[in-house]
N, C-alpha and C positions, 0 to 999 in steps of 0.2 A: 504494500500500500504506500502511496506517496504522501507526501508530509506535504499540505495546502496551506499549511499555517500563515500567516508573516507578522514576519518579527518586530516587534514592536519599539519603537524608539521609546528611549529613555524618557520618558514624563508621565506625570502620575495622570490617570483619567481625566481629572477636571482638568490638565490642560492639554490633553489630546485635540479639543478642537476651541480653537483662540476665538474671542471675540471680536464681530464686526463692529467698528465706530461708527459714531453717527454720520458720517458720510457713505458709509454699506460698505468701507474695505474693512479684509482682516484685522485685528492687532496682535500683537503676541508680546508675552512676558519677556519672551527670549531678547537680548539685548547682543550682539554681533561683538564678538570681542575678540583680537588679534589670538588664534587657536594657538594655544600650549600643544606639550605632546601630549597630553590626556582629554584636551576637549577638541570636539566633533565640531569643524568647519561648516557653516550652514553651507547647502549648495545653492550652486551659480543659479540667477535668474532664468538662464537660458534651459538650462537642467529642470531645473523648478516647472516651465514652460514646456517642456518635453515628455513631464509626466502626466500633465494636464494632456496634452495629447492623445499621450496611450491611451491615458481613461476617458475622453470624448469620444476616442472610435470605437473602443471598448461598449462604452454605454449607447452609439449608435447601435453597431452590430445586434444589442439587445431588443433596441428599440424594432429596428427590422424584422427579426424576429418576433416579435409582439404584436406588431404592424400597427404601431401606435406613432404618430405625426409629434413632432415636438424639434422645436429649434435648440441647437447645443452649443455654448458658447465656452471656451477655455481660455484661460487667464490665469496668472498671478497674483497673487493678494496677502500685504502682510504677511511675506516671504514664505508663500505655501502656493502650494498648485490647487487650484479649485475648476470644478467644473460645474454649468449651468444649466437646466434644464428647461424651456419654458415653452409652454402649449395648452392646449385644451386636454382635458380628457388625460391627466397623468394623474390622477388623486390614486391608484390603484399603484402607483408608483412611488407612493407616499406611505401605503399603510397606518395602520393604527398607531396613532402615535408617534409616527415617522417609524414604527421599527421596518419594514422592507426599504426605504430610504437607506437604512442604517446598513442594513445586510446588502444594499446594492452599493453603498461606500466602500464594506468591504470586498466584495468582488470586484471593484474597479480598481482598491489597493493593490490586491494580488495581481491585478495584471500591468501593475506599476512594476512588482517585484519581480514579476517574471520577466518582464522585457529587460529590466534595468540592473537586478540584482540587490537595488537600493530599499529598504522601508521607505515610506513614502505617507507623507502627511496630508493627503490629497483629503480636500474636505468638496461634497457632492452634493447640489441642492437641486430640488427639483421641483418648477412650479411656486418657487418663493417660500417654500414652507420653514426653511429656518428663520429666514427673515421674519416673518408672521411670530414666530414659536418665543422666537427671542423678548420679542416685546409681551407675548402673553406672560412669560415668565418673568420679565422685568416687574409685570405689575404683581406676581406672587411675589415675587422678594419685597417688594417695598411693601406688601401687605402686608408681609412677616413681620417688619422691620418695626410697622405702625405697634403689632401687638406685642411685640418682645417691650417696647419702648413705654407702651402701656398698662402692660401687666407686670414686667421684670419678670417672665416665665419663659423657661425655652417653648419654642417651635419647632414642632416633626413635620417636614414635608414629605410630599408623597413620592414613592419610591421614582427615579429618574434616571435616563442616560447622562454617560458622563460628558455629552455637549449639553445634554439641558442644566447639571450640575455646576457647569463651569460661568453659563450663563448667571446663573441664583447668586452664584460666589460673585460677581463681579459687580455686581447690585449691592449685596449688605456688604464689601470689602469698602465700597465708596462711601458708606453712611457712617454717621459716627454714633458710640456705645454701643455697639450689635457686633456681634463676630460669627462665622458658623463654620461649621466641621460637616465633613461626608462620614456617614457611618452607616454598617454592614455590607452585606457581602452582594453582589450581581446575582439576578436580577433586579434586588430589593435594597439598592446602594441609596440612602439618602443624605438629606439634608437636615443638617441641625440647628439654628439660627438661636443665640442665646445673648444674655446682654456680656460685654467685653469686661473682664477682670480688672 
């Protein structure tokens, strides 16, 4: 049996997939710093762009096979390859929840990894739904935020991916007296939002 895994870069779930800014680019924590012998050079934009690639013909090829119409745009963003999917009639592309979204992020990774040999941070949206997800979730965190701030009581959010996790954090990290923490295990990984020590 062959081993379909891919390898995963070095960062913890919530920052597997970085924040878009209010202008709709990526961000990321990551800061570019002249690589030692022990840290990992980000790669070239051109690279970056070359995997966006693979995964656009990649998620064509699917699309043809499902014979579902939708335009595919690939790009760079906040030094990550993203690919775009936008049309009619993709919500079945989307699934519950984004989870087949998620599982067709992972399938267009692995054919990053197999073309390239590289893991690949390739982040895949289709029909705007992270766009949409982000701002639903911006307003769970600040709702959090209102009652930790009002009762002094932690807050359990509902079990989440770790892009809709990293979204939550990036909401109460901004506010002040609230801090929150990811706890338990996948599928049931959440969010803890509590007041700050």
């Amino acid at each position: 049996m062959t081993d379909t895994s891919i390898p995963r870069t070095e960062e913890s779930p919530e920052t597997e997939d970085a924040p878009i800014d209010g202008n709709g680019a990526e961000g990321t924590d990551e800061t570019e710093v002249e690589a030692g012998p022990r840290e990992k050079k980000a790669p070239a934009e051109s690279e970056l762009f070359r995997q966006s690639e693979i995964a656009a013909d990649y998620i064509e090829g699917l699309l043809d096979i499902l014979d579902y119409d939708g335009d595919i745009d690939e790009l760079v963003s906040g030094d990550r390859p993203m690919v775009e999917v936008v049309g009619g009639q993709l919500q079945s592309l989307v699934g519950q929840r984004g989870a087949t979204l998620e599982a067709l992020q992972e399938l267009a990774r692995l054919a990053v990894f197999r073309q390239t040999g590289t893991p690949s941070r390739l982040l895949l949206d289709v029909g705007g739904y992270r766009a949409n997800r982000r701002k639903e979730l911006a307003a769970v965190a600040r709702n959090a935020v209102e009652k930790v701030k009002e009762h002094g009581e932690a807050v359990r959010l509902e079990p989440m991916s770790a892009f809709e996790r990293k979204c939550v954090h990036d909401v109460v990290n901004a506010a002040t007296g609230v801090e929150s923490e990811s706890e338990g295990v996948e599928p049931n990984r959440r969010i803890v939002v509590r007041p700050a020590d």
